[in-house]
C-alpha positions in Angstrom: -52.6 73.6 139.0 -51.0 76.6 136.8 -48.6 73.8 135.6 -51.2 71.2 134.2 -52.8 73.8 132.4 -49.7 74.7 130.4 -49.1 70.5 130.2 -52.5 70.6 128.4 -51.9 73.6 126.0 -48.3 71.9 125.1 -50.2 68.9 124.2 -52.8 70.5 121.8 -49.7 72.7 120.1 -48.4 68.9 119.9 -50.9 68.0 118.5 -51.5 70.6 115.7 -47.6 70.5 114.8 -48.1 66.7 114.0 -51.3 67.8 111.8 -48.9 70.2 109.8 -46.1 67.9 109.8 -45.4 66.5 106.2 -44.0 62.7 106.9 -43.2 62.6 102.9 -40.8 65.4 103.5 -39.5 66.0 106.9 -36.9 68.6 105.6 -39.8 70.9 103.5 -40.1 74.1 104.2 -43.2 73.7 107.0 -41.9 70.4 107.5 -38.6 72.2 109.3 -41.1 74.0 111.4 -43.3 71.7 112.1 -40.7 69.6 113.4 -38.8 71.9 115.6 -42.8 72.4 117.3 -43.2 69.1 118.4 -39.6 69.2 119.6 -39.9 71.9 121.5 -43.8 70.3 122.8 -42.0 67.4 123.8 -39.0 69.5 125.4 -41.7 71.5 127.7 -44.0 68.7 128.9 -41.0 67.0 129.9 -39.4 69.7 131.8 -42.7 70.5 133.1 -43.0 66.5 134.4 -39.9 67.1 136.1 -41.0 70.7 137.6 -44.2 68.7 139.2 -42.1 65.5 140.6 -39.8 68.0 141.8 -42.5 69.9 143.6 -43.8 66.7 145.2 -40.8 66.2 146.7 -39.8 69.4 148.2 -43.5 68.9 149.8 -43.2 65.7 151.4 -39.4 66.4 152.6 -41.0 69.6 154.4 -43.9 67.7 155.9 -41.6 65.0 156.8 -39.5 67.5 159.5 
């Protein structure tokens, strides 16, 4: 459960990096910034994907013995 909730607050910083993200100029000052948030927002609902898939499975190979 903790995990969806952080899945959720990774998408709303996501979110509000894209608002402050200049597409006329990646490379501005806030531009750099902006960019490097939604990278790492990307970064950490992906790893977080892979923490819940992971989880799943551990779970069913235990039920399974």
């Amino acid at each position: 459960m903790r995990n969806y909730f952080i899945i959720a607050i990774a998408f709303i910083l996501l979110g509000i990096n894209i608002y402050h993200l200049d597409f006329a100029n990646f490379f501005s000052e806030n531009g750099k910034i902006a960019l490097i948030g939604v990278l790492a927002c990307l970064i950490a609902i992906v790893l977080l994907l892979i923490l819940i898939n992971s989880n799943k499975i551990k779970n069913q190979l235990k039920n399974k013995d």
